[in-house]
C-alpha positions in Angstrom: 100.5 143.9 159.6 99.9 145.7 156.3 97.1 144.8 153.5 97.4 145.9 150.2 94.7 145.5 148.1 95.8 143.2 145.2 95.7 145.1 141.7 96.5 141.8 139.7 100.5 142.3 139.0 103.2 140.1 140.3 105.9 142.4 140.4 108.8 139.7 141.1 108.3 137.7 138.1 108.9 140.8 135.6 107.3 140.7 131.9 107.2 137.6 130.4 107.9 136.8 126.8 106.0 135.9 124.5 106.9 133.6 121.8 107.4 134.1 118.3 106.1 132.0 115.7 109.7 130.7 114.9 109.9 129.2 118.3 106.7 128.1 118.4 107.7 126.0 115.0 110.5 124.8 116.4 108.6 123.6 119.8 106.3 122.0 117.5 108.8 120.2 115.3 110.7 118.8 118.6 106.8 117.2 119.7 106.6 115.9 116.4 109.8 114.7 116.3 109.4 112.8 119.8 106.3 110.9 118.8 107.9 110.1 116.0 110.8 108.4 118.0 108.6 106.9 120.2 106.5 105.3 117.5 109.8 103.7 116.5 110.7 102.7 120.0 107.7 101.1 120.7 107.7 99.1 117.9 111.0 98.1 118.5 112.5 99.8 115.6 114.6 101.7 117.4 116.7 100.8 120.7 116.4 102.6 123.5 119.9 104.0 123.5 119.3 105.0 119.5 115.9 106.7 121.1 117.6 108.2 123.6 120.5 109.5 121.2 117.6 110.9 118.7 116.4 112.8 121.6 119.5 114.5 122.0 120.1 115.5 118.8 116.5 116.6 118.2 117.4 118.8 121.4 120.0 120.4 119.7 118.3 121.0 116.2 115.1 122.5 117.7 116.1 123.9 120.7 112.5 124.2 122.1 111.4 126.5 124.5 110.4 123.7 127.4 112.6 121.2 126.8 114.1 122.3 130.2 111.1 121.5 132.1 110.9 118.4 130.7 112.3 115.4 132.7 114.9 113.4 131.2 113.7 110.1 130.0 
């Protein structure tokens, strides 16, 4: 077996990206915009298929950066 003395790179993963203040706006305007639906749903405001429909479009306005980490609600 060989050891190789760790130098603190992770040469699989590759660089990673940082983001750019646009998409760190837009990441932020999604979060804002989900509290805001959920505000609404929990006061029953909203349905949950017109919270669920908000979602989606919020998706597609702000396209944040996690959203595909996120699990569907």
């Amino acid at each position: 077996m060989q050891v190789k003395q760790f130098n603190g790179e992770f040469p699989w993963i590759g660089e990673v990206k940082k983001p750019t203040h646009e998409e760190l706006q837009q990441e932020y305007n999604y979060l804002v915009a989900e509290k805001l639906a959920k505000s609404l749903l929990e006061a029953s405001l909203i349905t949950e298929k017109e919270y669920k429909l908000v979602m989606k479009r919020m998706l597609k306005l702000y396209r944040p950066l996690y959203a595909s980490l996120m699990p569907d609600e």
